[in-house]
N, C-alpha and C positions, 0 to 999 in steps of 0.2 A: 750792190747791184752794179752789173756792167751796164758805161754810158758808152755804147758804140756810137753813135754820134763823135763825141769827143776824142772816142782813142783814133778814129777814123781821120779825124783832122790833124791828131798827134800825127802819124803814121804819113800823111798826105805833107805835110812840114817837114818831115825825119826822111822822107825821100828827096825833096829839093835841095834839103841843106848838104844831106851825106853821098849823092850820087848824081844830084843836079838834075833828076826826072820832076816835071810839075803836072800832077793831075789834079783833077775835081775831085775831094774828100768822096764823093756817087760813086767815082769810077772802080773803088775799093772793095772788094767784097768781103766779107768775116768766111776766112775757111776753116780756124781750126783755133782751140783752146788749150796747150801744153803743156806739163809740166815736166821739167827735167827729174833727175835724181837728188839734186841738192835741192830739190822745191821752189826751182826759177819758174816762173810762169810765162810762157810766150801766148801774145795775139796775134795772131797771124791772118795778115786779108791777102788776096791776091789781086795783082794789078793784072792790068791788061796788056797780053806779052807785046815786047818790044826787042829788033835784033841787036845780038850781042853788042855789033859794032858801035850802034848807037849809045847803048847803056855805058861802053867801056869810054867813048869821046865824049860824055855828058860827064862823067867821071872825073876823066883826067882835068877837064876843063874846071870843074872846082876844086880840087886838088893845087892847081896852079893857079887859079885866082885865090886860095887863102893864103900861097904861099909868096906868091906878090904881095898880098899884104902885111908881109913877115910873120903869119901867122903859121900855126902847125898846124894840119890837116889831124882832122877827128880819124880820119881810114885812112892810109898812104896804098892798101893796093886792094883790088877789087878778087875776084874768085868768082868763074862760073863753074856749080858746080852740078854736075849729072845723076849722081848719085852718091848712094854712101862709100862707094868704094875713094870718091871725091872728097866727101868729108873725112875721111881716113888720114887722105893724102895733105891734109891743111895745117900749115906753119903756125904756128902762135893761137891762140887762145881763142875759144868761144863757147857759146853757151851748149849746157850738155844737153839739150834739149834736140839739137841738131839735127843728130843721125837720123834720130826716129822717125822725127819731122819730113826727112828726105826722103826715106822709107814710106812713110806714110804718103807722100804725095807720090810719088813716084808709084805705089799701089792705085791711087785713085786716078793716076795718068792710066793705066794699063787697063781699066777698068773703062772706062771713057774710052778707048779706042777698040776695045771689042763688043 
């Protein structure tokens, strides 16, 4: 049984620590259940949109305060990305789960605005 409570709160911690955004576990919504082609599983919520600028200085700002702390940063650089032709475009490694996902929102964006 999924405990959305819990992943909610996971999810609401894994935004502070890796991009330095702090929301209320509420302000999350569950939009979609994923699985890749190697049988990765994504939970995916949606936050409540924030401008790039802010996400990329929230960002950097923890980036450089782990590495003040001689520590290595979990991310070293961020990607906004528009679409799949986005995901296409991205350097190093992520879950195959991705494209679809971008696909897939990006259809329920288009859907929402007509």
């Amino acid at each position: 049984m999924l405990d959305e409570p819990a992943l909610r709160r996971h999810a609401t911690r894994e935004l502070v620590e890796e991009i330095g955004v702090d929301l209320a576990p509420e302000e999350l919504h569950l939009w979609v259940i994923i699985r890749g082609e190697t049988r990765n599983v994504g939970v995916v919520f949606l936050a409540p949109p924030r401008p790039e600028a802010e996400l990329r200085e929230r960002f950097e700002t923890v980036v450089a305060a782990e590495r003040a702390l001689g520590g290595v940063p979990e991310l070293d650089w961020i990607a906004m990305v528009t679409g799949p032709d986005g995901v296409a475009a991205l350097e190093g490694p992520h879950v195959d789960y991705l494209e679809p996902l971008v696909r897939r929102y990006g259809a329920a964006a288009l859907r929402r605005s007509t």
